[in-house]
Backbone as a ProteinNet text record, in pm:
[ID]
protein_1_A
[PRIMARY]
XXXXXXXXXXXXXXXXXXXXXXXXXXXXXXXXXXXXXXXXXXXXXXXXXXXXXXXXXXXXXXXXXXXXXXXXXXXXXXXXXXXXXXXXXXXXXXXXXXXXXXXXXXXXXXXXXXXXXXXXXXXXXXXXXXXXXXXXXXXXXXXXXXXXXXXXXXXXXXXXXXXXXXXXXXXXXXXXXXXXXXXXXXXXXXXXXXXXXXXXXXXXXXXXXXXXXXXXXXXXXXXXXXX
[TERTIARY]
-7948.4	-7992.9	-8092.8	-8097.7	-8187.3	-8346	-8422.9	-8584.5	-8667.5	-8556.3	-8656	-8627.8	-8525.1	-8457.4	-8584.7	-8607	-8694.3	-8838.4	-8931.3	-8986.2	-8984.3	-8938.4	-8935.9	-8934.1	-8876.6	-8892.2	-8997.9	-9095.3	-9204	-9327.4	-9270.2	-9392.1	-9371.7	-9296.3	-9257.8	-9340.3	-9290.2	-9319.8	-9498.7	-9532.1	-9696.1	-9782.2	-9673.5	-9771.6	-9744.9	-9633.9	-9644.7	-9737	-9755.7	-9859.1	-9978.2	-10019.8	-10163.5	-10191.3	-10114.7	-10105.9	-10154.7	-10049.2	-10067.4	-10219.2	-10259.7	-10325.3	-10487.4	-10473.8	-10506	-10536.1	-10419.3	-10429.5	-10478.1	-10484	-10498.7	-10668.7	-10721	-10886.3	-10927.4	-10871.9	-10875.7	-10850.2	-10701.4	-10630.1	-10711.1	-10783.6	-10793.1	-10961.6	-11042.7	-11165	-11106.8	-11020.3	-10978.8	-10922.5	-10810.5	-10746.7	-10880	-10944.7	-11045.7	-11128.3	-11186	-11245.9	-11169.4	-11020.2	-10969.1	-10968.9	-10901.3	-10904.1	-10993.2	-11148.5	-11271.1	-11373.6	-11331.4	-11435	-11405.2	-11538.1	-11524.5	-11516.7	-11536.6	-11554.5	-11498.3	-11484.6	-11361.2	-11285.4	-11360.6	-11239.7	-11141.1	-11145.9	-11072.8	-10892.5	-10888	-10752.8	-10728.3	-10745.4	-10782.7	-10761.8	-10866.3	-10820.4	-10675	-10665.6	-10521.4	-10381	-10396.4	-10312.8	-10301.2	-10387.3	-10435.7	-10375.7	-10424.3	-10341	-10175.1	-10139.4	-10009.3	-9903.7	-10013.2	-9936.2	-9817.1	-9814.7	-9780.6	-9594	-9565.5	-9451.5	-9361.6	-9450.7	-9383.1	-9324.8	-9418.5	-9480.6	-9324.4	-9292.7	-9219.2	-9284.5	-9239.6	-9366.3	-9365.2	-9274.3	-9322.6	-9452.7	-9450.9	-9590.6	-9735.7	-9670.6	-9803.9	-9844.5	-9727.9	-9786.1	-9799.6	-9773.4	-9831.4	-9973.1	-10039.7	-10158.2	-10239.8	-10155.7	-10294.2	-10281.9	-10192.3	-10171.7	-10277	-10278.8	-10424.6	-10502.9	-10537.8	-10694	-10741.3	-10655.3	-10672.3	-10691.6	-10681.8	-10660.4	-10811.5	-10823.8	-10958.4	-11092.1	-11009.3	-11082.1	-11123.2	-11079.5	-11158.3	-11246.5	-11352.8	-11408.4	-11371.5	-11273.2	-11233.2	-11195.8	-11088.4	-11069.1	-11158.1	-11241.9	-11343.8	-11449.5	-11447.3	-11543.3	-11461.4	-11359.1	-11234.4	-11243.5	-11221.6	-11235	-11351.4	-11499.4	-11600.6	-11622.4	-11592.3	-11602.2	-11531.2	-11348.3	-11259.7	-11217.6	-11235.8	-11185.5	-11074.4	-11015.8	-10823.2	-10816.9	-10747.4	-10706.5	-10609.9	-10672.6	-10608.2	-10447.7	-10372.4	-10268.7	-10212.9	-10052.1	-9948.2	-10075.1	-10105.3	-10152.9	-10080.8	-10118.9	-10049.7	-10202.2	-10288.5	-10441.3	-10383.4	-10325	-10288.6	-10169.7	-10060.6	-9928	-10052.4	-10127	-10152.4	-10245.4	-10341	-10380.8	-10283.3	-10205.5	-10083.5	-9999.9	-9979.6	-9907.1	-10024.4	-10094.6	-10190.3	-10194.4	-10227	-10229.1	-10065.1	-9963.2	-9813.3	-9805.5	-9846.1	-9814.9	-9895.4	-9985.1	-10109.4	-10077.7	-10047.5	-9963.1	-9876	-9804.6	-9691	-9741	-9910.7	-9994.9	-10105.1	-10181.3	-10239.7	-10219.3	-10101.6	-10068.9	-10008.6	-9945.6	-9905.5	-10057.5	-10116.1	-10258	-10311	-10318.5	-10403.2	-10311.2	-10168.1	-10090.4	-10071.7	-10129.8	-10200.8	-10294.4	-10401	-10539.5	-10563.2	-10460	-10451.9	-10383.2	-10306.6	-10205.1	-10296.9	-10409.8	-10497.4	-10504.2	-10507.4	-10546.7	-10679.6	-10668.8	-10816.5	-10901.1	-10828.1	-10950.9	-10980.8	-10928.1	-10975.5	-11086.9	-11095.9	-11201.2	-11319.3	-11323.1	-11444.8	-11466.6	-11376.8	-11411.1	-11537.7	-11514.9	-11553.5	-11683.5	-11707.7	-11797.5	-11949.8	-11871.6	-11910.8	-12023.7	-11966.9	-11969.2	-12102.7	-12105.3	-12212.3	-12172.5	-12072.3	-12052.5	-12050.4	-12072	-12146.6	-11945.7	-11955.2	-11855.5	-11765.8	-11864.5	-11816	-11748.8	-11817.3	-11789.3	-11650.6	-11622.6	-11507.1	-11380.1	-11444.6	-11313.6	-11263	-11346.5	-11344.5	-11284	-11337.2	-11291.2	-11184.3	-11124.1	-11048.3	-10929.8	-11016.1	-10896.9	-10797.3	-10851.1	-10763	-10693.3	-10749.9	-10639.2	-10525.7	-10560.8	-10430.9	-10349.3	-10427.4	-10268	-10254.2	-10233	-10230	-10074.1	-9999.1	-9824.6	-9839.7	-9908.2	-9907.1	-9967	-10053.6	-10140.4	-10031.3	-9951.2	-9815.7	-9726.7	-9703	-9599.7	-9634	-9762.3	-9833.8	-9842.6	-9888.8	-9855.3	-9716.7	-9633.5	-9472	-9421.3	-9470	-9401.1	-9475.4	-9583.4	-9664	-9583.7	-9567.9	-9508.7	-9395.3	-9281.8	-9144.4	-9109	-9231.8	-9222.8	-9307.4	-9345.6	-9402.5	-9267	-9197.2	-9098.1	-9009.3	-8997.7	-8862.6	-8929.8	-9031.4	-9154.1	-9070.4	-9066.2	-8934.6	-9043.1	-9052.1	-9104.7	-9277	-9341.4	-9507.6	-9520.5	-9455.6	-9468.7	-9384	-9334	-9262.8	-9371.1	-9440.8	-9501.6	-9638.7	-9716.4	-9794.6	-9792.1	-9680.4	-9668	-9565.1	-9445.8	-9357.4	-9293.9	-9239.4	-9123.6	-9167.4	-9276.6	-9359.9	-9324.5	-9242.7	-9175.5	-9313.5	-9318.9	-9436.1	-9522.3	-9576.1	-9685.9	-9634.4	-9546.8	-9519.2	-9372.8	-9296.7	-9159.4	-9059.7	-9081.8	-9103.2	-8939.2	-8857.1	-8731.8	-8708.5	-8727.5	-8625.3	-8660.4	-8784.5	-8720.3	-8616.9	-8640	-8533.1	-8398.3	-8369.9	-8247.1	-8205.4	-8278.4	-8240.9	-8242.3	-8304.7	-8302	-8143.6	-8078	-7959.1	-7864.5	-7866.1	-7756.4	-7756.4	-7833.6	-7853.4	-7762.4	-7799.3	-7722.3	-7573.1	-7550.8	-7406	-7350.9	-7489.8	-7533.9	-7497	-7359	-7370.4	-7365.5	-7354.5	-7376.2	-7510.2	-7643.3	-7767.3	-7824.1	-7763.2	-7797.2	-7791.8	-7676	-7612	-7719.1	-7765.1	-7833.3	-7987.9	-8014.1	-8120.3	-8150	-8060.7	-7998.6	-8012	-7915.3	-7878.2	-8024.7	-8111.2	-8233.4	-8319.5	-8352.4	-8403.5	-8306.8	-8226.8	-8154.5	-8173.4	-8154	-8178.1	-8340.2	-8474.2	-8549.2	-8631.9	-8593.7	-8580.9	-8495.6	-8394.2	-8318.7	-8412.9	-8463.5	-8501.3	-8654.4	-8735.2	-8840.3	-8821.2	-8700.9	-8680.6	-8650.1	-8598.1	-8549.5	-8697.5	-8791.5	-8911.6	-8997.3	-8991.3	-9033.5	-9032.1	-8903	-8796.2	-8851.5	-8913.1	-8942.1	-9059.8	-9126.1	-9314.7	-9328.5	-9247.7	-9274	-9217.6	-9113.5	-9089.7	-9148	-9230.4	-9354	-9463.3	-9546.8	-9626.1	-9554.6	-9468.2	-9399.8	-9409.4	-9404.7	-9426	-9525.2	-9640.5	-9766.3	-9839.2	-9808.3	-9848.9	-9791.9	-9665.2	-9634.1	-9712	-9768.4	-9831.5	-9985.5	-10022	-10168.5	-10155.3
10541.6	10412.3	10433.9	10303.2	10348.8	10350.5	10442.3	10414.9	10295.3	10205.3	10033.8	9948.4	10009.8	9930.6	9959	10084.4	10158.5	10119.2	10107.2	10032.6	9912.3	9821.6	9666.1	9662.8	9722	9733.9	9794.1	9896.7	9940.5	9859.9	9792	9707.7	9594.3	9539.7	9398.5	9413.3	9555.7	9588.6	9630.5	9649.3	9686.3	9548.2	9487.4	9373.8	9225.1	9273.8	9210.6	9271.2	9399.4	9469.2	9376.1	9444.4	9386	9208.6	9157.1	9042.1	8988.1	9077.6	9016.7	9095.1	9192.7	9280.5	9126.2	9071.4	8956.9	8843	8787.7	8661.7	8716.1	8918	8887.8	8862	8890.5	8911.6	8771.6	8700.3	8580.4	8457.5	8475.6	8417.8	8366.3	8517.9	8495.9	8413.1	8409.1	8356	8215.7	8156.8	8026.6	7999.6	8054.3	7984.2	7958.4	8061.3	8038.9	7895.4	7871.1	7759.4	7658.8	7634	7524.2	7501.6	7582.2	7557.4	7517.9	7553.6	7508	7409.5	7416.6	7262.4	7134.2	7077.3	6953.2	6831.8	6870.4	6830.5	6693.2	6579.3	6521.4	6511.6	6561.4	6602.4	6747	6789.3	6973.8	6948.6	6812.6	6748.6	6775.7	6756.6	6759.8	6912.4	7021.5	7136.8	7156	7141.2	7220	7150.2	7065.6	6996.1	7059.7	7103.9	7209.2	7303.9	7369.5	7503.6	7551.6	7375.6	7372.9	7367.6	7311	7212.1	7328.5	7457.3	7534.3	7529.2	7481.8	7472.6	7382.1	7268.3	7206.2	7183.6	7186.9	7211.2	7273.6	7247.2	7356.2	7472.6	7591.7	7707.8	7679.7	7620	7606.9	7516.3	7449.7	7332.5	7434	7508.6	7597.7	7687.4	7803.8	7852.8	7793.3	7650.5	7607.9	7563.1	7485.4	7499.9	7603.9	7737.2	7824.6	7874.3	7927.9	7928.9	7863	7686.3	7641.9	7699.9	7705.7	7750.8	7842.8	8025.5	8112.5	8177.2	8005.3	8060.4	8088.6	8162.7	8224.7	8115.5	8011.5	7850.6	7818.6	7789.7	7808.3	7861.7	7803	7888.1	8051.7	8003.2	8117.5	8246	8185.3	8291.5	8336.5	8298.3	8314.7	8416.7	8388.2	8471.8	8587.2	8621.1	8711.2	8793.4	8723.8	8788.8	8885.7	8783.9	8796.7	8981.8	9015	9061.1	9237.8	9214.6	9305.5	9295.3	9211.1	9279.4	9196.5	9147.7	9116.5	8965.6	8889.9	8730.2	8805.2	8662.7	8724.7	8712.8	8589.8	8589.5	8697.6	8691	8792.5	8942.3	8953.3	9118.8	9060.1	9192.6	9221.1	9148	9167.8	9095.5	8943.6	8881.9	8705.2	8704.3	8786.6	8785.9	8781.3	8890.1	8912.8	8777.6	8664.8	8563.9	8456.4	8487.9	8361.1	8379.9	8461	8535.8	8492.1	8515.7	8431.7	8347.8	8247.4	8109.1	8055.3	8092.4	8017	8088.4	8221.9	8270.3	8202.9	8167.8	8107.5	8030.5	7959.7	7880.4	7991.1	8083.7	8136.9	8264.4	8312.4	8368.2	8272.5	8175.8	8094	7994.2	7991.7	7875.3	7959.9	8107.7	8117.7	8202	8266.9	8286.5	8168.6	8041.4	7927.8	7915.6	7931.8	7908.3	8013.5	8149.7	8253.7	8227.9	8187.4	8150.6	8080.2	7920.1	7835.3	7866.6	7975.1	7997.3	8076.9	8125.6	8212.6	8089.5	8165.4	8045.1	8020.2	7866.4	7802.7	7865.8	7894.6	7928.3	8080.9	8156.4	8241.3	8240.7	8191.1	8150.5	8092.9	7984.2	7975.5	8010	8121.8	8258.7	8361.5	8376.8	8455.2	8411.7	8275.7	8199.4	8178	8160.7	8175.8	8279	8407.1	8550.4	8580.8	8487.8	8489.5	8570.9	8567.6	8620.7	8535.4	8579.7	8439.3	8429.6	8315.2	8301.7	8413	8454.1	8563.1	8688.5	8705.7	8813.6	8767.4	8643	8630.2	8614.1	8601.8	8593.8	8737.8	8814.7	8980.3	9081.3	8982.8	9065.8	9038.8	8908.9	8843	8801.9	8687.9	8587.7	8701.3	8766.3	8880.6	8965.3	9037.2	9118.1	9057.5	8915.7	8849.2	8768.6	8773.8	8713.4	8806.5	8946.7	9031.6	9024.3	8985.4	8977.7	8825.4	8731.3	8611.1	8679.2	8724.7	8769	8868.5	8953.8	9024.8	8948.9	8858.6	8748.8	8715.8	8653.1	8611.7	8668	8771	8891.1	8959	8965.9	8971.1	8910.2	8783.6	8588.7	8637.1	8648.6	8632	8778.5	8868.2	8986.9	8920.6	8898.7	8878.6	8736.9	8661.6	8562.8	8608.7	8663.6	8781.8	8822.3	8897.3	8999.8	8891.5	8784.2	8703.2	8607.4	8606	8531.1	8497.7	8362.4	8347.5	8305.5	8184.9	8060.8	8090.6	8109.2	8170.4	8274.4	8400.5	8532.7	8511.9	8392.8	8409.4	8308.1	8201.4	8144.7	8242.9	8281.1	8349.9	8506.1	8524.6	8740.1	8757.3	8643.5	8628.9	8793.9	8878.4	8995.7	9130.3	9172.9	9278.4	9404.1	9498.7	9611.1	9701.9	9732.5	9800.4	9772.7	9607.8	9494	9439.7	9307.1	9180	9154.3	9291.5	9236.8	9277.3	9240.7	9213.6	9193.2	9258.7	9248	9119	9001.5	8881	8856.9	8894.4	8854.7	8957.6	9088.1	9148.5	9118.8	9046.2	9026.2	8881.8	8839.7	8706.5	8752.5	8831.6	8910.1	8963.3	9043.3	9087	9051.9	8900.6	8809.5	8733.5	8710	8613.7	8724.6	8876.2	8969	8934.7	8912.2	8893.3	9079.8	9129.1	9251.3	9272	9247.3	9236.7	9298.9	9432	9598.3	9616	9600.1	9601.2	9472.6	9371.3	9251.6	9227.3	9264.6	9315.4	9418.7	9545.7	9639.3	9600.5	9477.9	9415.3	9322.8	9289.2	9180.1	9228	9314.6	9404.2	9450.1	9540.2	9599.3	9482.9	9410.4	9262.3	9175.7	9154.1	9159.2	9248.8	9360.1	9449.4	9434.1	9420.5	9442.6	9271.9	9225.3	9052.1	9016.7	9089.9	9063.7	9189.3	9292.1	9392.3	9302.8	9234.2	9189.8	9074	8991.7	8905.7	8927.6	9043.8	9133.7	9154.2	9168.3	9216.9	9104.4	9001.7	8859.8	8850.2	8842.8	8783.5	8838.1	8967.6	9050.5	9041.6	9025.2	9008.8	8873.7	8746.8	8629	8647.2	8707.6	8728.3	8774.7	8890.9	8954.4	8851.8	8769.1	8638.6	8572.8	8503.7	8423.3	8483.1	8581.5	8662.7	8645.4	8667.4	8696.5	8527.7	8423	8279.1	8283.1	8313.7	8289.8	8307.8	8447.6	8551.5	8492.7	8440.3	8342.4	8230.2
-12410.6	-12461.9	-12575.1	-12675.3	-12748.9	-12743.7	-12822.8	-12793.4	-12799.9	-12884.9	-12890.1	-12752.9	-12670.6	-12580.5	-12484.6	-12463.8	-12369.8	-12423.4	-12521.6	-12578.2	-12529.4	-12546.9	-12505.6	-12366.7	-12251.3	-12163.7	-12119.5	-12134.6	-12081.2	-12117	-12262.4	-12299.2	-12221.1	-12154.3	-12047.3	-11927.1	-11881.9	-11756.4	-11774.3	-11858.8	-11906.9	-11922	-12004.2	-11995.2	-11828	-11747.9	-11595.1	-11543.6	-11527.5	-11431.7	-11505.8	-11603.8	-11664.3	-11603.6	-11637.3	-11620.3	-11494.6	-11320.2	-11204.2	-11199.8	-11256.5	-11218.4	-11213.2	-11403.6	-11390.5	-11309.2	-11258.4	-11183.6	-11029.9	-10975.2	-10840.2	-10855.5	-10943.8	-10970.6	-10966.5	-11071.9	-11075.7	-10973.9	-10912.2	-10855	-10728.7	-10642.1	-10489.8	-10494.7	-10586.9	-10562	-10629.6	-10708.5	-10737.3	-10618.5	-10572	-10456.7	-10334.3	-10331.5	-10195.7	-10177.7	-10345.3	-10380.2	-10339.3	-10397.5	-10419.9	-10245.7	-10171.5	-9996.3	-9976.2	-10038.8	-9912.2	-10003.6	-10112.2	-10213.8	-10123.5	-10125.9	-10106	-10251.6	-10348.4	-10473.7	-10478.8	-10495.9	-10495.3	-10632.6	-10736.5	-10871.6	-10828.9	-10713.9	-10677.2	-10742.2	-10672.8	-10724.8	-10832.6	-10939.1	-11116.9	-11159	-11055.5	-11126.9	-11046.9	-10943.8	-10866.7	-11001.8	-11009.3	-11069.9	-11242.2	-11264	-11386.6	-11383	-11287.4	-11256.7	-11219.8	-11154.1	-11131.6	-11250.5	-11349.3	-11484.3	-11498.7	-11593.5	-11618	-11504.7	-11398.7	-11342.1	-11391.1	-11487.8	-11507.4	-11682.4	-11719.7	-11856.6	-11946.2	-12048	-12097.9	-12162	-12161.2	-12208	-12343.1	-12422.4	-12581.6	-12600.5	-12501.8	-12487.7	-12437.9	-12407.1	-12325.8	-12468	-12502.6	-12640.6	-12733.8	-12736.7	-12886.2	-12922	-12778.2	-12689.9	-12694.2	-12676.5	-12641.9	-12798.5	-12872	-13016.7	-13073.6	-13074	-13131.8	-13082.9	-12972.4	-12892.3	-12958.9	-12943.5	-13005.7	-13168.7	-13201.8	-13388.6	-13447.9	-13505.4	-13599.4	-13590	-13635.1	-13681.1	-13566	-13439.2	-13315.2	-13223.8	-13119	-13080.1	-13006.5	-12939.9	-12845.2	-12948.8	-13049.5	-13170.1	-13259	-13290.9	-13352.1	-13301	-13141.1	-13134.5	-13055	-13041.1	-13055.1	-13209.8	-13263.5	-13414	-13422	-13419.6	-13409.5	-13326	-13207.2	-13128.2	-13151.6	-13154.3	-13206.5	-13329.7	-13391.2	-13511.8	-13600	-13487.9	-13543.4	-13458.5	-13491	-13420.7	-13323.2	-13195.9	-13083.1	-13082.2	-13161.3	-13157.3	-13216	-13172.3	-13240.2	-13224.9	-13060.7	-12971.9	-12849.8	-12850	-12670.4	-12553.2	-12639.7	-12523.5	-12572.8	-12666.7	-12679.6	-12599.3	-12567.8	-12444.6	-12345.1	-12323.9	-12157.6	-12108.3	-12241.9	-12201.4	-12199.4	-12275.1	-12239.2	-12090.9	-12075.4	-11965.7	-11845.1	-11816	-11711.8	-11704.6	-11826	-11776.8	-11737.9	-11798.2	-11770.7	-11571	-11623.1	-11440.6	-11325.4	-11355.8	-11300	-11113.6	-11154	-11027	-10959.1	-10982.5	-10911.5	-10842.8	-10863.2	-10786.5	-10677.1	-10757.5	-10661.7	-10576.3	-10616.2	-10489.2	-10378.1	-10353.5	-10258.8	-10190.1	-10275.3	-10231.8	-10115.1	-10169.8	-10136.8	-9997.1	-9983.9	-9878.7	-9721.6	-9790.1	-9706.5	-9642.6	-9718.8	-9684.8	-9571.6	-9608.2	-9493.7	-9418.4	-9353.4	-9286.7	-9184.6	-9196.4	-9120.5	-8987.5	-8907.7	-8746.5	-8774.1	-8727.4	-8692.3	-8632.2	-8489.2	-8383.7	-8412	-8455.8	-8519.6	-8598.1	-8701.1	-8814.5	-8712.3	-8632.1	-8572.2	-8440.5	-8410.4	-8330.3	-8408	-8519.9	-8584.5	-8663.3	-8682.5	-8725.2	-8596	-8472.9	-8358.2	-8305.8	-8406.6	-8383.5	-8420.5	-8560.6	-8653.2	-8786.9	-8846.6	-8956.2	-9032.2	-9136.2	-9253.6	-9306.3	-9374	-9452.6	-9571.8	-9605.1	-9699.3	-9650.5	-9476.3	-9383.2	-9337.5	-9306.8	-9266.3	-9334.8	-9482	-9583.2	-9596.7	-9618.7	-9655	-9577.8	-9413.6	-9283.7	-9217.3	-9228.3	-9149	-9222.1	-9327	-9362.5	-9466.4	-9541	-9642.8	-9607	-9505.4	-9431.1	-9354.4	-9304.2	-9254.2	-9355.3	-9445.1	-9606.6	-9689.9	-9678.1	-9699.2	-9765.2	-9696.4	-9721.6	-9833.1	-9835.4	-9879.1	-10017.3	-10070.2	-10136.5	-10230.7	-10102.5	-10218.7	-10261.7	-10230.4	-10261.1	-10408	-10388.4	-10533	-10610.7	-10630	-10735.9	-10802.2	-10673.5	-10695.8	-10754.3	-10739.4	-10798.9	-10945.2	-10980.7	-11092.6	-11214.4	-11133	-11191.4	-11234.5	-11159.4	-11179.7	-11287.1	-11283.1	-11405.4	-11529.1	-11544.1	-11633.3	-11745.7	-11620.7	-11664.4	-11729.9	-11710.8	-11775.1	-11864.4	-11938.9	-12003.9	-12125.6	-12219.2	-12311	-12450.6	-12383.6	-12492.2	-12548.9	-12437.2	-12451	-12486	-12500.5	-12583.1	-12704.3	-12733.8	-12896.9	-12920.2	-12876.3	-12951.2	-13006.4	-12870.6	-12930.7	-12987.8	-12959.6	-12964.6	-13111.2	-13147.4	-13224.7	-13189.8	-13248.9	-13229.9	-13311.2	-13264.7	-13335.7	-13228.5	-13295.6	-13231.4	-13226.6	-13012.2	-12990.6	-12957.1	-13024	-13002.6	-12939.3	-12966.6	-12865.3	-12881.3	-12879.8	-12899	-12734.4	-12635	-12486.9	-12475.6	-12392.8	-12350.5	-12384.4	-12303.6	-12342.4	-12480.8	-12587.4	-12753.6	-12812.4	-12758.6	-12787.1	-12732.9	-12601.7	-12561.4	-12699.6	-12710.3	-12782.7	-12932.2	-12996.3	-13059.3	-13143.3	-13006.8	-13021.6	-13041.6	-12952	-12949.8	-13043.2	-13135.8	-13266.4	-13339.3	-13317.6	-13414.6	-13419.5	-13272.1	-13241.8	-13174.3	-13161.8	-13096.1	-12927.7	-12905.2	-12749.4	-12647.6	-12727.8	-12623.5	-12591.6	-12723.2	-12654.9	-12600.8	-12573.3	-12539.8	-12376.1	-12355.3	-12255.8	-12143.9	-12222.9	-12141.5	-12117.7	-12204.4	-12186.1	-12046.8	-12046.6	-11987.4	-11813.9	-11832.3	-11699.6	-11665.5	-11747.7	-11681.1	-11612	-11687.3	-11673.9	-11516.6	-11520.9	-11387.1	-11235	-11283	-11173.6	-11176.8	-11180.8	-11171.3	-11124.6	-11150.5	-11099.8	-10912.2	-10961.8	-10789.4	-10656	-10729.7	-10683.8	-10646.5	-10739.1	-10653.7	-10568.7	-10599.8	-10483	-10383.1	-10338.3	-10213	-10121.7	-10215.1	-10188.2	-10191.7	-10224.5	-10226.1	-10034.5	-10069.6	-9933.7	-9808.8	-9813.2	-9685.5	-9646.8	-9793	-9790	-9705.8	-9735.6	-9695.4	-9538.6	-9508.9	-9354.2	-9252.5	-9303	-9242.4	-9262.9	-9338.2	-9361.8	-9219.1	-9192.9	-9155.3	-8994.4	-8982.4	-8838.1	-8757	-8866.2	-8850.7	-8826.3	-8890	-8862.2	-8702.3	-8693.4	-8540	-8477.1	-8463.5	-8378	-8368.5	-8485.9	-8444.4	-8382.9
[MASK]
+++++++++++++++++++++++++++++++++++++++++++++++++++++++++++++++++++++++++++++++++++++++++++++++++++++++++++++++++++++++++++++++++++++++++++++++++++++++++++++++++++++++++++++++++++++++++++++++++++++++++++++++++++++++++++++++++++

């Protein structure tokens, strides 16, 4: 195969890791909040965070595209900072790539969380462990499978990312030119041998984490019984 094929693919798979690596840092102290705020705006952010499911991603990169431009704060002081505008880099994919993945890590996070048994939690509250002791000690190690789910989900929509890495990354071989612009890429050529092997890697590596989706959530699913 050729070296751009292998290229576009390691840069996909470089920038999913980076990405879930992202939302799990992020993900598990948002989801924790959103479960235990009493706020009554909490509604407002969940619904924020959800947007992105629904959203078309050209609406999302054209969005963060403004945000990130020079003339703005965020870009500006991006500029300010490294050197170069964050758009059209691989650090403007890996912030676009978080926010579109966003939801498809924290909500199954948030669905772990609550899945922990009650009487457990104020078994343990009982005990005298402060809150923080019981998130750290208890509730994480038992969404442990929920927690891989989220990251899996966040990876595997990563890997098939269309509309938000052409808005903000456009087709920079090495930088931001990410398997599906190269699959789309090819097929504009009328290119359908490397379109094809694009296609296929991108396939096999998508059914391969749903297999693994599928098992993480069955073991989750065990484990609610068992509390």
């Amino acid at each position: 195969m050729p070296p751009e094929l292998w290229s576009a693919i390691f840069l996909t798979v470089r920038l999913a890791l980076v990405t879930s690596l992202v939302l799990l840092l992020v993900g598990i102290p948002l989801a924790n909040w959103l479960n235990n705020s009493r706020w009554r705006g909490i509604i407002f952010i969940e619904t924020l965070v959800s947007l992105p499911i629904v959203l078309p991603p050209t609406v999302i990169g054209f969005y963060l595209l403004m945000a990130m431009a020079p003339q703005q704060p965020v870009g500006a002081a991006w500029v300010s900072v490294f050197g170069h505008p964050l758009p059209f880099s691989f650090a403007g994919l890996v912030a676009g790539s978080v926010v579109y993945s966003l939801p498809f890590a924290v909500q199954p996070f948030q669905a772990a969380f609550r899945g922990v048994g009650r009487n457990m939690i104020d078994s343990a509250l009982a005990l005298g462990l402060t809150k923080r002791q019981l998130f750290w000690s208890i509730v994480m190690p038992l969404s442990k499978h929920g927690i891989l789910t989220g990251v899996s989900l966040s990876f595997a929509h990563t890997m098939g990312e269309f509309g938000v890495v052409l808005m903000l990354g456009g087709n920079i071989p090495g930088q931001t030119r990410v398997a599906s612009i190269a699959l789309y890429d090819e097929a504009q050529k009328l290119n359908y041998g490397a379109a094809h092997a694009y296609a296929l890697i991108l396939l096999i590596i998508s059914f391969a984490i749903l297999v693994g989706i599928a098992f993480l959530q069955r073991k989750q699913h065990a484990i609610l019984l068992s509390n």
